[in-house]
NUBA-190163 format. One line per field, with one value per residue (C-alpha): residue in three letters; y, z, x. Coordinates in steps of 0.5 Angstrom, whole numbers. Each point is the difference from the previous one (the first is absolute). Layout:
<sites>
residuo	[ALA/...]
yy	[Y/...]
zz	[Z/...]
xx	[X/...]
</sites>
This chain:
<sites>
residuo	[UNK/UNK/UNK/UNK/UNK/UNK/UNK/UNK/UNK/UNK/UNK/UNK/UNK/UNK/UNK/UNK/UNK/UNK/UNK/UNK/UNK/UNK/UNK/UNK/UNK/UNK/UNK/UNK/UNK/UNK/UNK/UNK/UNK/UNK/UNK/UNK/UNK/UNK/UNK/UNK/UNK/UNK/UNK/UNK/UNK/UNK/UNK/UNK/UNK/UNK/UNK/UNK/UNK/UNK/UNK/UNK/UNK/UNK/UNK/UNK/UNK/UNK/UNK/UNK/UNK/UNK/UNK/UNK/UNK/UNK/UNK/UNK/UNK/UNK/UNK/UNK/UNK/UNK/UNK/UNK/UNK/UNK/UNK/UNK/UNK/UNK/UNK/UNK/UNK/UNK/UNK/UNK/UNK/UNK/UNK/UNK/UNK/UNK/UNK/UNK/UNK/UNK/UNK/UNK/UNK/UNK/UNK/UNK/UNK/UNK/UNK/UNK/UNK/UNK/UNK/UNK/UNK/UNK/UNK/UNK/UNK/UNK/UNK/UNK/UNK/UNK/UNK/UNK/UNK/UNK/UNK/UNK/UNK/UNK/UNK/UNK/UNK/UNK/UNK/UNK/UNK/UNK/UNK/UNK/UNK/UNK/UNK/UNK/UNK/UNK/UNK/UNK/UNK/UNK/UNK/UNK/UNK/UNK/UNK/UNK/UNK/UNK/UNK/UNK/UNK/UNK/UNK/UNK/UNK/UNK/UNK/UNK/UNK/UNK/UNK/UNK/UNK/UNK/UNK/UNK/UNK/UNK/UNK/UNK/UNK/UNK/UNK/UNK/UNK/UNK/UNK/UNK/UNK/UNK/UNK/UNK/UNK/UNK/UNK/UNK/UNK/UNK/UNK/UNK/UNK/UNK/UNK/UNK/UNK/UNK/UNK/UNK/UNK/UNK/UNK/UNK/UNK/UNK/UNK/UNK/UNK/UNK/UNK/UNK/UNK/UNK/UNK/UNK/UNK/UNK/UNK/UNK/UNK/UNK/UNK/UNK/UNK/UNK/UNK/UNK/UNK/UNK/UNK/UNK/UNK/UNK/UNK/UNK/UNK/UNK/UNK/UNK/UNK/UNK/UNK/UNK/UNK/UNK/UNK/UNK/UNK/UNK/UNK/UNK/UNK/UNK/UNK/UNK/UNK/UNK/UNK/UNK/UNK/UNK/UNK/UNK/UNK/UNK/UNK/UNK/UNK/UNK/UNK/UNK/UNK/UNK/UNK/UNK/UNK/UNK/UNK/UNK/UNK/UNK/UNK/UNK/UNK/UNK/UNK/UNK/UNK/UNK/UNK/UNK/UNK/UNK/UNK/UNK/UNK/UNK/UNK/UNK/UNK/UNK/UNK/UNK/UNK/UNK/UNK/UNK/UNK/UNK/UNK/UNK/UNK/UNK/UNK/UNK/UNK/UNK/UNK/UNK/UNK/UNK/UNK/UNK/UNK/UNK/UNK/UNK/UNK/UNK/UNK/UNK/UNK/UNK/UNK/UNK/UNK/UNK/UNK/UNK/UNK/UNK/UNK/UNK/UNK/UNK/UNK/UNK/UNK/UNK/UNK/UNK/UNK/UNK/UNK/UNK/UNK/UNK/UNK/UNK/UNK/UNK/UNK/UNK/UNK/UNK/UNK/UNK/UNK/UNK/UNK/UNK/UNK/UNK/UNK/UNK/UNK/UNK]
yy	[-184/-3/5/-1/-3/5/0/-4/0/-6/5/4/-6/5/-1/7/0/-6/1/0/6/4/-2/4/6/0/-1/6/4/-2/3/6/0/-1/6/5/-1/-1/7/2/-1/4/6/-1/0/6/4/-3/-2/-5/1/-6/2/4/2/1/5/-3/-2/7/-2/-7/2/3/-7/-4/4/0/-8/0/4/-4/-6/2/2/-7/-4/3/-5/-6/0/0/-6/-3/0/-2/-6/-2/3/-8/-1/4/-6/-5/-4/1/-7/-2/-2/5/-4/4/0/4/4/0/2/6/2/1/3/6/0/1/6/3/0/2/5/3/0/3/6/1/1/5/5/-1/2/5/4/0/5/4/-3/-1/-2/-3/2/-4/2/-4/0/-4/-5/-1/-2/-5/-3/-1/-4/-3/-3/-3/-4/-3/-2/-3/-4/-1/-3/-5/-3/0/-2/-7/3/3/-3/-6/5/4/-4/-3/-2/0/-7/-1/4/0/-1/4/-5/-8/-2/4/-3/1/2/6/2/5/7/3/7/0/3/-5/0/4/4/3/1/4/4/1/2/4/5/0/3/5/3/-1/4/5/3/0/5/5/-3/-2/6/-5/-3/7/2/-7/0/1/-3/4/6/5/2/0/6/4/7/5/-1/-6/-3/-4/3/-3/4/8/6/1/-6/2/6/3/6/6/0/7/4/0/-8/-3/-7/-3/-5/-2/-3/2/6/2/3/5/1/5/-3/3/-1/-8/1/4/-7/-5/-4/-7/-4/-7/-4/-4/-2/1/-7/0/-6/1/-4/6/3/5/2/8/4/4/6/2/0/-7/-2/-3/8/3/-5/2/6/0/-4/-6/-7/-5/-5/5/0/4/2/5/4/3/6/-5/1/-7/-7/-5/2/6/-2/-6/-3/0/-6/0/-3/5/6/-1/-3/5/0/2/7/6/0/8/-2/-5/-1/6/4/3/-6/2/1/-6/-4/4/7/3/-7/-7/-7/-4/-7/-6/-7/4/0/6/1/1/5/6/5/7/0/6/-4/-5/-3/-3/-7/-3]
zz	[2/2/2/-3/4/2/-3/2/-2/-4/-3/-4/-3/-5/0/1/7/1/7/-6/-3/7/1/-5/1/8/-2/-4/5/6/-4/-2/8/3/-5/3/6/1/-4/4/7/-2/-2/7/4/-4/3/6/1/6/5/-2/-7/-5/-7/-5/-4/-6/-6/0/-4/4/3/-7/-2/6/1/-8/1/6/-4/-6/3/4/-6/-4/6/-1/-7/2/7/-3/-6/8/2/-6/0/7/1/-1/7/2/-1/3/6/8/2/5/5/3/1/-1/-8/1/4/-4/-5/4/2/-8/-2/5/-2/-7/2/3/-4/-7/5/2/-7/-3/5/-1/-7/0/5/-3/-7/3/3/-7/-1/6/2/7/1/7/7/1/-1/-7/3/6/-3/-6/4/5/-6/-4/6/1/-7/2/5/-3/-6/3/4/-7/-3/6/-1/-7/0/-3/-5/-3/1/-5/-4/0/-7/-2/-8/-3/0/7/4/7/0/4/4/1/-3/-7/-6/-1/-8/0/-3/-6/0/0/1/-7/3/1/6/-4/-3/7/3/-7/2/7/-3/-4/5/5/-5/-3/6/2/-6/1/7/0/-4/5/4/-8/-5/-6/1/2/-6/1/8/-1/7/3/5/-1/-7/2/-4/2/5/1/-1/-3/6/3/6/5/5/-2/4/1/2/5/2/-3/-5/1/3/3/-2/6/0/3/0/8/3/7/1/6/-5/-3/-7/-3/-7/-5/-7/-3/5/0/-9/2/3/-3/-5/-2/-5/1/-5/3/-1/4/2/3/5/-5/-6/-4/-1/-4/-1/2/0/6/3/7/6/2/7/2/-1/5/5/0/0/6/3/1/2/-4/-1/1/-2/-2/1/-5/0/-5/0/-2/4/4/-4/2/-4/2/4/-2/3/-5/4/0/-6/-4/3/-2/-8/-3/-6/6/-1/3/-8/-2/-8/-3/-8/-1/3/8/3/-1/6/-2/1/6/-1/2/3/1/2/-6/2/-3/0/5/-2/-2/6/4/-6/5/-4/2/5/5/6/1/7/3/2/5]
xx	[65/7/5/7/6/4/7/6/8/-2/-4/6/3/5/7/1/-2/6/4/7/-4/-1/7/4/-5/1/7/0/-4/4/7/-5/-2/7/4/-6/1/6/1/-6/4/6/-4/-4/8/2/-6/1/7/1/5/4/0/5/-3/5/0/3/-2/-3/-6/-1/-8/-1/1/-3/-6/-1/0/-5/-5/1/0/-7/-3/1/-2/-6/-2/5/-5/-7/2/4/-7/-4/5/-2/-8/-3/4/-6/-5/3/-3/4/0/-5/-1/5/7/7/0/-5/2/6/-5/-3/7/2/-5/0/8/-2/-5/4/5/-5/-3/6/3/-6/0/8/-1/-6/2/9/-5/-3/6/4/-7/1/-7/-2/-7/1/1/6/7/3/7/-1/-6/4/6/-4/-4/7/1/-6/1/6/-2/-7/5/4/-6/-3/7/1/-7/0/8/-1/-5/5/5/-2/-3/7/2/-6/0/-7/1/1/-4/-2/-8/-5/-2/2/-6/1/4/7/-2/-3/-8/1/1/-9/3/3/6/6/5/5/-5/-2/8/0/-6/3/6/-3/-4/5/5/-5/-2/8/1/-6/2/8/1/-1/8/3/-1/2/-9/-2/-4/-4/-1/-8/0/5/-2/5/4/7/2/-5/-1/4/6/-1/-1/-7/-3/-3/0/-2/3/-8/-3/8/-3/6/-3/5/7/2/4/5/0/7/3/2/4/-1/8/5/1/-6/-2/-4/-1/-4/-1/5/6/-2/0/8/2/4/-5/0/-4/-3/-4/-5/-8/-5/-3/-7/-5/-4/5/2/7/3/7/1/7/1/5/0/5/1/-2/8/2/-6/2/8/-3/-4/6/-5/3/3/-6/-6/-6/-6/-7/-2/-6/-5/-5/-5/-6/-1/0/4/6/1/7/4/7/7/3/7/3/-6/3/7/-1/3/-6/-4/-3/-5/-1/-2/-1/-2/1/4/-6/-2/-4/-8/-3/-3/7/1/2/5/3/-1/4/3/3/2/-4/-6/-8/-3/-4/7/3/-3/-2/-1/6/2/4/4/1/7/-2/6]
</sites>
């Protein structure tokens, strides 16, 4: 029995698989891609900050933005990057050039680009996934491996994009009336559609997923698609408090406070404080959200002492900056750094209550760090000392 011939790109003669439908949907995805990484490399520098570099403060709630978008941006990706790779998988059964000469080493070259760049991608989305879950089912570290493979992204896209530049280009504008062939020997006319599914019906599909799963997960950053963010980890509005938690006093290691628990700053003047002295210094509110990595975000009322009064207090240095320790036992959050322009914002606080209430122990009771624009993970919870940097 004579086996069948195996398929070829010839072998997928419907539109849908034209270079103009791969490149309005690899346009769409390359929007979706730069916004996530460029609000992905903001989170990165907040957590850690170069040398050269001074985060602003204000707008106060930028990272419940930003990092809102990085989630977002990341979880439409998702759709956008499986119909990229629907358009374009005929590619797949094209023949290199033989006998071997510098097209087909061009040929070789590209697709060990595009592999790269599909692997890495795919990669980057499961674990970016799998962290809003808290779910690490690895022995690599998420952050630093996140970070390289955003990188590592950039790079083969901008390799891909170089090589197929003339592809998009005359495709950029293309009508359905003059579209660029899939190869020189094919008619300018197109064969009819065998899918049932027009062009437009596709773009409308795309569309459609990735506005649902957008709509589906960002409620847990925007309160207003709450009730309906099914794909959503975490509910803003709920824990103690009204207020989500990532990180339990338990998981912490913080079970009890005792009872003769006091509050030091290490400064050229040190400090010491009970619960009750730090609650008869002068308090002052902020209202400002909790926004995590993981993309949700809620907005608390906070009272506490703020952090500019503690350093006069101690007689700190104008342009000092902190570290400040928890009672966490272990973690890698366990100490974080208030730089300059953090410790001195106004807004910041050591917060003592939290929506008209003492702080949970699960929120870091008796004391835990506030500050404009900063990632959850550095709003150290817990807190009993500050550390003078100079």
């Amino acid at each position: 029995m004579k086996l069948p011939e195996p398929p070829t790109e010839k072998s997928f003669p419907s539109p849908l698989h034209h270079p103009r439908v791969a490149t309005v949907i690899g346009r769409w995805l390359g929007i979706a891609v730069t916004i996530c990484f460029l609000t992905g490399l903001f989170s990165h520098f907040l957590q850690q900050t170069p040398s050269w570099l001074d985060i602003p403060t204000r707008p106060a709630s930028l990272y419940r933005v930003t990092q809102g978008l990085h989630v977002l941006t990341g979880t439409v990706s998702v759709p956008l990057l499986l119909a990229k790779l629907w358009t374009v998988y005929p590619k797949l059964f094209e023949k290199l050039p033989w006998p071997p000469s510098r097209k087909a080493l061009s040929a070789v070259f590209e697709r060990l680009s595009i592999a790269v760049l599909v692997a890495a991608t795919a990669l980057e989305l499961f674990i970016g996934y799998l962290n809003t879950l808290q779910w690490y089912p690895w022995p690599f570290p998420f952050k630093e491996t996140h970070y390289a493979l955003a990188w590592i992204i950039i790079g083969a896209l901008l390799v891909h994009l170089a090589i197929k530049l003339p592809l998009i280009t005359a495709n950029w504008r293309a009508t359905p009336a003059d579209r660029t062939p899939l190869a020189p020997s094919e008619p300018k006319s197109l064969p009819p559609a065998i899918t049932g599914l027009s062009r437009r019906g596709l773009f409308r599909t795309v569309i459609g997923a990735g506005t649902l799963v957008g709509i589906a997960s960002v409620g847990q950053s925007v309160p207003a698609f709450g009730p309906i963010a099914v794909l959503a980890p975490r509910k803003p509005n709920v824990g103690p408090q009204g207020l989500p938690v990532n990180r339990t006093a338990e998981a912490a290691g913080v079970t009890t406070v005792e009872a003769d628990w006091r509050f030091a700053v290490n400064g050229p003047q040190p400090l010491s404080y009970s619960l009750d002295e730090l609650r008869a210094l002068p308090q002052s509110r902020s209202s400002l959200p909790i926004a995590c990595v993981e993309g949700w975000s809620q907005g608390a009322r906070w009272e506490g002492i703020r952090i500019k009064d503690l350093l006069e207090l101690c007689g700190a240095p104008e342009g000092s900056s902190l570290r400040v320790v928890s009672m966490e036992k272990g973690g890698f959050y366990a100490t974080s750094e208030l730089p300059p322009q953090f410790a001195a914002d106004p807004l910041t606080l050591l917060a003592l209550k939290l929506n008209g209430g003492d702080l949970d122990l699960d929120h870091g009771f008796p004391a835990r760090i506030i500050a404009p624009n900063r990632p959850g993970v550095l709003q150290t919870k817990w807190v009993h000392r500050l550390e003078v940097l100079t």
